[in-house]
C-alpha positions as CSV (number, residue, x, y, z in Angstrom):
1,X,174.5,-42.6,-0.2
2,X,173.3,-46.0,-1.6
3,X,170.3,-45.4,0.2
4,X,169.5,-42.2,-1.5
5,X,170.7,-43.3,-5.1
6,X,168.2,-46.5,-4.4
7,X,165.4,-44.2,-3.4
8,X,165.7,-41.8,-7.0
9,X,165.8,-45.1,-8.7
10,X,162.1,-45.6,-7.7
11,X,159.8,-46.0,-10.8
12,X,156.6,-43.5,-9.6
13,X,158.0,-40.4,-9.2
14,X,155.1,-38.3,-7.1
15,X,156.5,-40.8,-4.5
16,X,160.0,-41.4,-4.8
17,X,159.9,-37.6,-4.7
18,X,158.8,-37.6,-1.5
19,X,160.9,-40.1,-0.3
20,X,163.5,-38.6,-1.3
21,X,163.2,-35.6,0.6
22,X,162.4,-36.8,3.4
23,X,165.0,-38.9,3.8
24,X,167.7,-35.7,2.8
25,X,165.8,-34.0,5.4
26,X,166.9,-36.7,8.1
27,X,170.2,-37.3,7.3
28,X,170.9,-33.1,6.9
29,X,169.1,-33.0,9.5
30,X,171.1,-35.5,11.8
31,X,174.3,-34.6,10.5
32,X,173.6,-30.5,11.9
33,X,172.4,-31.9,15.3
34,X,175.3,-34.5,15.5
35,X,177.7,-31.3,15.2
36,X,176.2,-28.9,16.8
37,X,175.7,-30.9,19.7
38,X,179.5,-31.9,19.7
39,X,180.7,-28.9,19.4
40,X,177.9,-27.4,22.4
41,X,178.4,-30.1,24.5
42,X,179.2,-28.5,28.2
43,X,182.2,-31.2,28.7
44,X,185.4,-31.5,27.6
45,X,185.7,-34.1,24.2
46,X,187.6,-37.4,26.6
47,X,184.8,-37.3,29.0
48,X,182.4,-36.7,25.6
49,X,183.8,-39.6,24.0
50,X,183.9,-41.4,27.5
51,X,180.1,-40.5,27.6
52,X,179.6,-42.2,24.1
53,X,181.2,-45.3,24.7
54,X,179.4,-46.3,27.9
55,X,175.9,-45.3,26.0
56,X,176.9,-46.9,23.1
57,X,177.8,-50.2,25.1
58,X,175.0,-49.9,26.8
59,X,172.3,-49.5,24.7
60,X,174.2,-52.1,22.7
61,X,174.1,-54.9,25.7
62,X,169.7,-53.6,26.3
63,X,169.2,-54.4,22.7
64,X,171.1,-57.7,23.1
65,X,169.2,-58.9,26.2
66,X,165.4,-57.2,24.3
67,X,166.3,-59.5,21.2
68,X,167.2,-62.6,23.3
69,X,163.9,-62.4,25.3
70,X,161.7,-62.2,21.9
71,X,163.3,-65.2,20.7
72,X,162.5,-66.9,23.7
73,X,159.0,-65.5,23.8
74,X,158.9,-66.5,19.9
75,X,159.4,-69.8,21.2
76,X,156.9,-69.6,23.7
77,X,154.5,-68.1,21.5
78,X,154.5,-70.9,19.2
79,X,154.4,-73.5,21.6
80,X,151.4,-72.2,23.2
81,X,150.0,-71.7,19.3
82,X,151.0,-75.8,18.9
83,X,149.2,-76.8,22.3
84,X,146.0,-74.6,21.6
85,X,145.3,-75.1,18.0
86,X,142.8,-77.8,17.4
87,X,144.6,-80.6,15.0
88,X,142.7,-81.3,12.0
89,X,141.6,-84.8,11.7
90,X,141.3,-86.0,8.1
């Protein structure tokens, strides 16, 4: 909700306008499809919630490892940058 009260806020109003209602669309938008697919779902709600967790801790754990490895290709990067950058000489 702070999100939404922060995008009316905005001082040009063709485009907070727009913003806004976009945004509404996506959260309204989610909220439906987060129902209706939890109410649809074709298993019972343990092995839905099951489902969830495992997913959740999943993705969780691959985002983990993705933001570990661009550290460490941050690193890399900018070593590389240090070793291949001509030094100015004053």
């Amino acid at each position: 909700m702070l999100l939404i009260f922060t995008i009316m806020q905005i001082k040009k109003p063709k485009v907070g306008k727009k913003i806004f209602k976009i945004l509404t669309g996506v959260v309204v938008g989610g909220a439906i499809g987060s129902i209706l697919g939890l109410t649809l779902a074709p298993k019972k709600g343990k092995e839905t919630r099951q489902y969830l967790r495992e997913k959740s801790l999943e993705m969780f754990l691959e985002g983990k490892a993705r933001i570990k490895d661009e550290k460490r290709l941050g690193f890399f990067k900018r070593c590389l940058l240090k070793l291949l950058m001509p030094k100015n000489k004053k």
